[in-house]
KEROGU-203455 format. One record per residue: x, y, z of N, C-alpha, C, O in turn; residue in three letters. Coordinates in steps of 0.1 Angstrom, whole numbers, padded with zeros to 4 digits, always signed. Example, Ala and Ser with C-alpha at 12.3 -4.5 7.8 and 13.67 -1.06 7.14 Angstrom:
<rs>
+0132-0057+0078+0123-0045+0078+0132-0033+0078+0142-0033+0085ALA/+0128-0022+0071+0137-0011+0071+0129+0000+0079+0134+0011+0080SER/
</rs>
This chain:
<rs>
-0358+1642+1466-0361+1629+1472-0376+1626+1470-0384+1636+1468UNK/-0380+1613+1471-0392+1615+1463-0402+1610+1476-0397+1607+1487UNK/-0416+1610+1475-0422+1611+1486-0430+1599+1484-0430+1593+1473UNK/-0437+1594+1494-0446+1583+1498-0458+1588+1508-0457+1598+1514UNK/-0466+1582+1510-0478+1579+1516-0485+1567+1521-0487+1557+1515UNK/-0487+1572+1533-0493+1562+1544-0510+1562+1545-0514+1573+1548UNK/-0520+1551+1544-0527+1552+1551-0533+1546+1561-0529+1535+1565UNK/-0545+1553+1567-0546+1546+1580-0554+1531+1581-0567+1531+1579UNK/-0547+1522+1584-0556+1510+1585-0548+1499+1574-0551+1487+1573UNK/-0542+1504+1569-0535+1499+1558-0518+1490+1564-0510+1496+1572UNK/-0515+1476+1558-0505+1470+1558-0495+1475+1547-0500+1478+1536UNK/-0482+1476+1549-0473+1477+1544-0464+1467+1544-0464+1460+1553UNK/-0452+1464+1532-0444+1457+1532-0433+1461+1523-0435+1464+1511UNK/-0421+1463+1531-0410+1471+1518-0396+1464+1517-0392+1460+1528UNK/-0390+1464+1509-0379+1458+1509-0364+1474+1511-0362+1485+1505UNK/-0357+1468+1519-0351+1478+1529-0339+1474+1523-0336+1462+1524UNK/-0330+1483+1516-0314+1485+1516-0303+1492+1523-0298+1503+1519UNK/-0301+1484+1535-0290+1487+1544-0276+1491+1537-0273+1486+1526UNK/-0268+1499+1543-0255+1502+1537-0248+1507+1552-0254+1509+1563UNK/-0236+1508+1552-0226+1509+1558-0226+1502+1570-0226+1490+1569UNK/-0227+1509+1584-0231+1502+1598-0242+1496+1597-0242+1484+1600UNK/-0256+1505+1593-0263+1501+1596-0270+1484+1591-0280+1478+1595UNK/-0259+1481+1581-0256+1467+1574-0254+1457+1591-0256+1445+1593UNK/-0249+1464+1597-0248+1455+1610-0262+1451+1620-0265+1442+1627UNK/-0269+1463+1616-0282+1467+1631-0288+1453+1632-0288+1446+1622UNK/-0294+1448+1642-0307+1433+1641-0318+1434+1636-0318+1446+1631UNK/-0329+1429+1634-0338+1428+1626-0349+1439+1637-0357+1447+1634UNK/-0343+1433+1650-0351+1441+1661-0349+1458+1658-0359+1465+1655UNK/-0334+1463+1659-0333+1475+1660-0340+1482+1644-0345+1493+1643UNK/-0338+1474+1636-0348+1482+1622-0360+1484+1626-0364+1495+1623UNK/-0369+1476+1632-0380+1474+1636-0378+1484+1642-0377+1493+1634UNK/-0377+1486+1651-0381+1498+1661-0376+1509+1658-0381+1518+1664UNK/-0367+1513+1648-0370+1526+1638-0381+1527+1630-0386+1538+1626UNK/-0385+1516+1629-0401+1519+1622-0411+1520+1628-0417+1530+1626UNK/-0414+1512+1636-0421+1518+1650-0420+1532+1660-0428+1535+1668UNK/-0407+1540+1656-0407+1555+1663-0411+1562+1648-0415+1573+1649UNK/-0411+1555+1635-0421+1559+1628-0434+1562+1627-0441+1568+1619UNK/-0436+1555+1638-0450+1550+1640-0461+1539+1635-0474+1539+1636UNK/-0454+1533+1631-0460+1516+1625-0460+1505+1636-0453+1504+1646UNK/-0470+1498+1633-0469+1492+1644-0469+1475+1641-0471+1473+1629UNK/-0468+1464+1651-0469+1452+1645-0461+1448+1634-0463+1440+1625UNK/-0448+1457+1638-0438+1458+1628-0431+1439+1626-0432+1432+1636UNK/-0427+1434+1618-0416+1423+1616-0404+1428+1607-0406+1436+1597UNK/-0393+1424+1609-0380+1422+1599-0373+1411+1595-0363+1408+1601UNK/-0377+1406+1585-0363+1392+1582-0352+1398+1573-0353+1408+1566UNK/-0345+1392+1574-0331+1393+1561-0323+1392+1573-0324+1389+1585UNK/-0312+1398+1564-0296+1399+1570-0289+1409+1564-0296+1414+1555UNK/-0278+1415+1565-0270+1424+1563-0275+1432+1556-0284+1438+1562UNK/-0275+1436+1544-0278+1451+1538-0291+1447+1530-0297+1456+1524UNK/-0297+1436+1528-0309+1432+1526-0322+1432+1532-0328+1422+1529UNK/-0330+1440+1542-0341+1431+1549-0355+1434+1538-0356+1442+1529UNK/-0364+1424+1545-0381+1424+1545-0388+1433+1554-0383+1434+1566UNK/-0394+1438+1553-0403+1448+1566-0420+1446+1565-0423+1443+1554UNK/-0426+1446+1570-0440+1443+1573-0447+1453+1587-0446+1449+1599UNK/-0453+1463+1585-0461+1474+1595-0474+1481+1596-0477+1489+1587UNK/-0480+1479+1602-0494+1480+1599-0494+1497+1606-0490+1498+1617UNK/-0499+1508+1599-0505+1524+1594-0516+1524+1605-0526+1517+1602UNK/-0517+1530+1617-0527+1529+1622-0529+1546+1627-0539+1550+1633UNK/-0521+1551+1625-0526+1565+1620-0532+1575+1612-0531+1569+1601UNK/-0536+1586+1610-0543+1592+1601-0532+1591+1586-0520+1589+1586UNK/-0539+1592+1577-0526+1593+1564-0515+1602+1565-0517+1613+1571UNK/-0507+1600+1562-0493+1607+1558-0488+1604+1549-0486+1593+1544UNK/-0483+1621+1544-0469+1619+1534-0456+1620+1542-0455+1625+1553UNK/-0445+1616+1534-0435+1616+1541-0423+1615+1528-0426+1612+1517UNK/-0411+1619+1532-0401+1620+1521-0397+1604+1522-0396+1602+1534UNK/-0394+1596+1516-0393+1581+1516-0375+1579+1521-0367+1586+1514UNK/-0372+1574+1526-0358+1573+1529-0354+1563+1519-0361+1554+1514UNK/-0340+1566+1515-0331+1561+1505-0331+1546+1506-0331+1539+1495UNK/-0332+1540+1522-0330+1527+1523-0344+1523+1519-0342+1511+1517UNK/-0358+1525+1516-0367+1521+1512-0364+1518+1493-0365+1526+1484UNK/-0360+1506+1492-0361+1503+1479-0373+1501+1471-0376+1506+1461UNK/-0378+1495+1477-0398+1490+1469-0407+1489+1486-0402+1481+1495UNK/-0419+1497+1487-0429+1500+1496-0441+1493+1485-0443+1495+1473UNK/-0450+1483+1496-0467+1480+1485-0475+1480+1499-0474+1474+1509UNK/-0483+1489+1496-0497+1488+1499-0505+1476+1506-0511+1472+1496UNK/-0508+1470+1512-0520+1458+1510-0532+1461+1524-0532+1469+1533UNK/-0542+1452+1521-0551+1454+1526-0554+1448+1537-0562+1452+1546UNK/-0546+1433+1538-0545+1424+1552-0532+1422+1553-0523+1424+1544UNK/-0532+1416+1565-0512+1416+1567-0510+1407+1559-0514+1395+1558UNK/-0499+1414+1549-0490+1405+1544-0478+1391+1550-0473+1390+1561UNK/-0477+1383+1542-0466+1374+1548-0451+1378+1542-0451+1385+1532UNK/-0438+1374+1549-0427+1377+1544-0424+1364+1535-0423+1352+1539UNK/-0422+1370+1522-0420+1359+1511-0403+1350+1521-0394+1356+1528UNK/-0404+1340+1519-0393+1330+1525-0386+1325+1512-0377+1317+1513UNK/
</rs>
């Protein structure tokens, strides 16, 4: 599994592929698995096995093993917008 990195102070934005149930969850309950990740100022748009994610790193850096549903993670430096 391949790994990723967080740093602190830093915005994120990743595009999330849902599969099975979790194709059901709201935009809320993804959010707040990313938030017990510890991101914060989290947002989610999409729908079913598609979403947008947006979370701002306000902890020290980390690596972490990147979960499957993480399709594309970017970096940026001020909060990003979710492309519409």
């Amino acid at each position: 599994m391949a790994k990723y990195t967080v740093r602190k102070g830093k915005w994120y934005i990743a595009r999330l592929s849902l599969s099975g149930f979790s194709r059901f969850a709201t935009n809320r309950m993804v959010a707040a698995k990313l938030e017990n990740a510890g991101f914060i100022n989290v947002q989610v748009e999409g729908s079913g096995g598609i979403r947008l994610a947006i979370g701002y790193w306000p902890s020290d850096d980390a690596t972490a093993e990147k979960p499957i549903e993480i399709v594309d993670i970017v970096e940026k430096d001020s909060e990003p917008q979710i492309p519409t």
